[in-house]
C-alpha positions as CSV (number, residue, x, y, z in Angstrom):
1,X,0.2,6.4,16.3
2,X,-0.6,2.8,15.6
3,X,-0.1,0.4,12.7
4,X,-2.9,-2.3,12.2
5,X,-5.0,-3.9,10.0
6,X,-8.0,-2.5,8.3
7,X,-11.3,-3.2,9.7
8,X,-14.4,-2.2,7.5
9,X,-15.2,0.3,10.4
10,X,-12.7,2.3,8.8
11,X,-14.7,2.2,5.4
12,X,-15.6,5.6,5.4
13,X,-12.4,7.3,6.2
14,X,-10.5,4.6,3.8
15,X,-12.0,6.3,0.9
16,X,-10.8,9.6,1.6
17,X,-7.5,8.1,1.8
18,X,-7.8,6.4,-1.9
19,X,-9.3,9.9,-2.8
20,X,-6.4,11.4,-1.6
21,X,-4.3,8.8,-3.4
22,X,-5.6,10.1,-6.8
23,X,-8.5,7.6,-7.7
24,X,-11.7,9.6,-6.3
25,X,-14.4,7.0,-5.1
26,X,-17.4,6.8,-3.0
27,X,-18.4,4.7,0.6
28,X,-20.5,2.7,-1.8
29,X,-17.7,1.3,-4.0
30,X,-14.7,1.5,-2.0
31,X,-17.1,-0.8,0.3
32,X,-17.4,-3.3,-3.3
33,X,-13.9,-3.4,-3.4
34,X,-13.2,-3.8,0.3
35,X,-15.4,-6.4,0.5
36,X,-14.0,-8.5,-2.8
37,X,-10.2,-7.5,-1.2
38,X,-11.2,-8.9,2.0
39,X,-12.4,-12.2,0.2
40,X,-8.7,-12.8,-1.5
41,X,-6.5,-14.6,0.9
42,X,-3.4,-13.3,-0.5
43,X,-4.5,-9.3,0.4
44,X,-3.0,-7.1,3.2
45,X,-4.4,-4.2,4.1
46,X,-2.8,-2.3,7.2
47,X,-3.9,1.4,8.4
48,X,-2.1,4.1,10.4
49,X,-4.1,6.0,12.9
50,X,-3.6,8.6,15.2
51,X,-6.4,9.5,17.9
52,X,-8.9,7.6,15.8
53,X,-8.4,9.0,12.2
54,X,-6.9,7.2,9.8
55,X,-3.4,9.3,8.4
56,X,-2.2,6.5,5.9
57,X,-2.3,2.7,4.4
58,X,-0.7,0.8,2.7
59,X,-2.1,-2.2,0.6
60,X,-0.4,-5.3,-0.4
61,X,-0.6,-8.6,-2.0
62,X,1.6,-12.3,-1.9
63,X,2.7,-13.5,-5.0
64,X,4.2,-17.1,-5.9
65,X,6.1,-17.3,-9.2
66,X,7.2,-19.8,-11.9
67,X,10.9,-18.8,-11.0
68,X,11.2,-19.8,-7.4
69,X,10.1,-20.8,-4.7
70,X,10.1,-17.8,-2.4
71,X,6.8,-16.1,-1.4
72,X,7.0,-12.0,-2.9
73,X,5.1,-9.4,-1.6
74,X,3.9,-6.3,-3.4
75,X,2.9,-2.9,-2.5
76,X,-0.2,-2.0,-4.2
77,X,-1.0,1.0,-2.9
78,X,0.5,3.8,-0.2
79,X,-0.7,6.7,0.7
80,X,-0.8,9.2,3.6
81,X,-3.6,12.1,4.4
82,X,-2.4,15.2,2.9
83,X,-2.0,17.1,6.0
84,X,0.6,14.4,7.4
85,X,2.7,14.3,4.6
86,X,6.2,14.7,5.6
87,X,6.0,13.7,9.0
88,X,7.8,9.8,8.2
89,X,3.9,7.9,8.1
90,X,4.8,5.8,4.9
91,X,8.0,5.3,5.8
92,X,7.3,3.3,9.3
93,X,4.2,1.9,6.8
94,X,7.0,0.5,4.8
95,X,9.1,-0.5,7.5
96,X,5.7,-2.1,9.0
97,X,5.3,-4.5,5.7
98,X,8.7,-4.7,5.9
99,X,8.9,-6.8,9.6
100,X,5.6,-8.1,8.5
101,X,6.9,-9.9,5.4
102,X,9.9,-11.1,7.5
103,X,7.7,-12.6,10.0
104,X,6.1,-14.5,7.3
105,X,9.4,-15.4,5.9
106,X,9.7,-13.3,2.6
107,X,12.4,-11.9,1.6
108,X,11.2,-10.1,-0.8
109,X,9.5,-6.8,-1.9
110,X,8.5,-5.0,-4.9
111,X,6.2,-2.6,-5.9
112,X,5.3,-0.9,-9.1
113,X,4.6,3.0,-9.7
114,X,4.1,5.4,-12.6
115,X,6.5,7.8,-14.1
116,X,4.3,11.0,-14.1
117,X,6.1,13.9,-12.4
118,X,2.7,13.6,-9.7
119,X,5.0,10.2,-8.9
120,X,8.6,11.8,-8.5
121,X,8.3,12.6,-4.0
122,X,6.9,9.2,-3.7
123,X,10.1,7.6,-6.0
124,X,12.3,9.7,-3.8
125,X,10.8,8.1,-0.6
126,X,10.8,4.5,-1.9
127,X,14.8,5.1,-2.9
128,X,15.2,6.6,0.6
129,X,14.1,3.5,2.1
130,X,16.4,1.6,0.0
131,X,14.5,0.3,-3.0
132,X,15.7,0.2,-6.1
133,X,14.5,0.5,-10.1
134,X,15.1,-2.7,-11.4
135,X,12.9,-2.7,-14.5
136,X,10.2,-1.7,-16.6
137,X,6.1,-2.2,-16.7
138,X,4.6,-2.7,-20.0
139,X,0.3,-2.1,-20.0
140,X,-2.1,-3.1,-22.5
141,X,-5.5,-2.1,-22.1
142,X,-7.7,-4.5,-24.1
C-alpha cells in the first residue's frame, strides 16, 4: 500500500470513497469540487492505494489564526472503503498527515466530527491515536 497525493485520475474511484463516507455524489460533481479544492492553496488531499484501487483518504486544510502564529492543520474528511475497514488504513492516513504537518513545521492538528452514534468507531479511532475532545462546535445554517 502507498500513501500519496490525489491526482484527478483517481476522480472516479474518489467518489465512491465520499459515497462511502456518507455524502452520496456523482463523477460530475465530486469533479466540481475537486477541481475548486485543487484551486485552494491551503488544500491537502492524500489517497491510499493498494494494487491500483483506492482503499482510503484523507482531506485536509492549513489554517492561520488571530491567536498565534503557528500554522494548524485540519482534518476535513477520512474515510476508508468499507471492505478495508479494520485493517489500520486511517490510522497510518493519520500518522501520514501527521509526519506531513511536521515536515511543514506544524505542530498542530485538529479536526472536527459529529456526535451521531454512526460517528462513535471513528471517535474511538481518533482517541486511539491520541487526540483528544477539547471542545464544542456550534452550526447555524442561514
Amino acid at each position: 500500500m502507498e500513501i500519496r497525493k490525489y491526482d484527478s485520475a483517481d476522480l472516479s474511484q474518489f467518489s465512491g470513497l465520499i459515497s462511502e463516507l456518507g455524502y452520496p455524489t456523482s463523477v460530475d460533481e465530486m469533479e466540481i469540487r475537486m477541481k475548486r479544492i485543487e484551486s485552494i492553496s491551503n488544500y491537502y488531499t492524500f489517497v491510499a492505494v493498494k494494487n491500483e484501487i483506492l482503499i482510503g483518504m484523507i482531506g485536509i486544510t492549513l489554517h492561520t489564526t488571530y491567536t498565534n502564529n503557528d500554522v494548524k492543520v485540519q482534518i476535513t474528511s477520512l474515510v476508508t472503503k468499507e471492505e478495508y475497514r479494520g485493517q489500520g488504513i486511517a490510522k497510518l492516513l493519520i500518522k501520514h498527515v501527521e509526519e506531513w504537518s511536521l515536515s511543514i513545521g506544524s505542530k498542530f492538528i485538529y479536526l472536527l466530527s459529529g456526535i451521531s452514534e454512526e460517528r462513535e468507531k471513528a471517535h474511538m479511532l481518533y482517541k486511539s491515536v491520541g487526540y483528544d475532545i477539547t471542545g464544542y462546535r456550534f452550526v447555524k445554517r442561514i
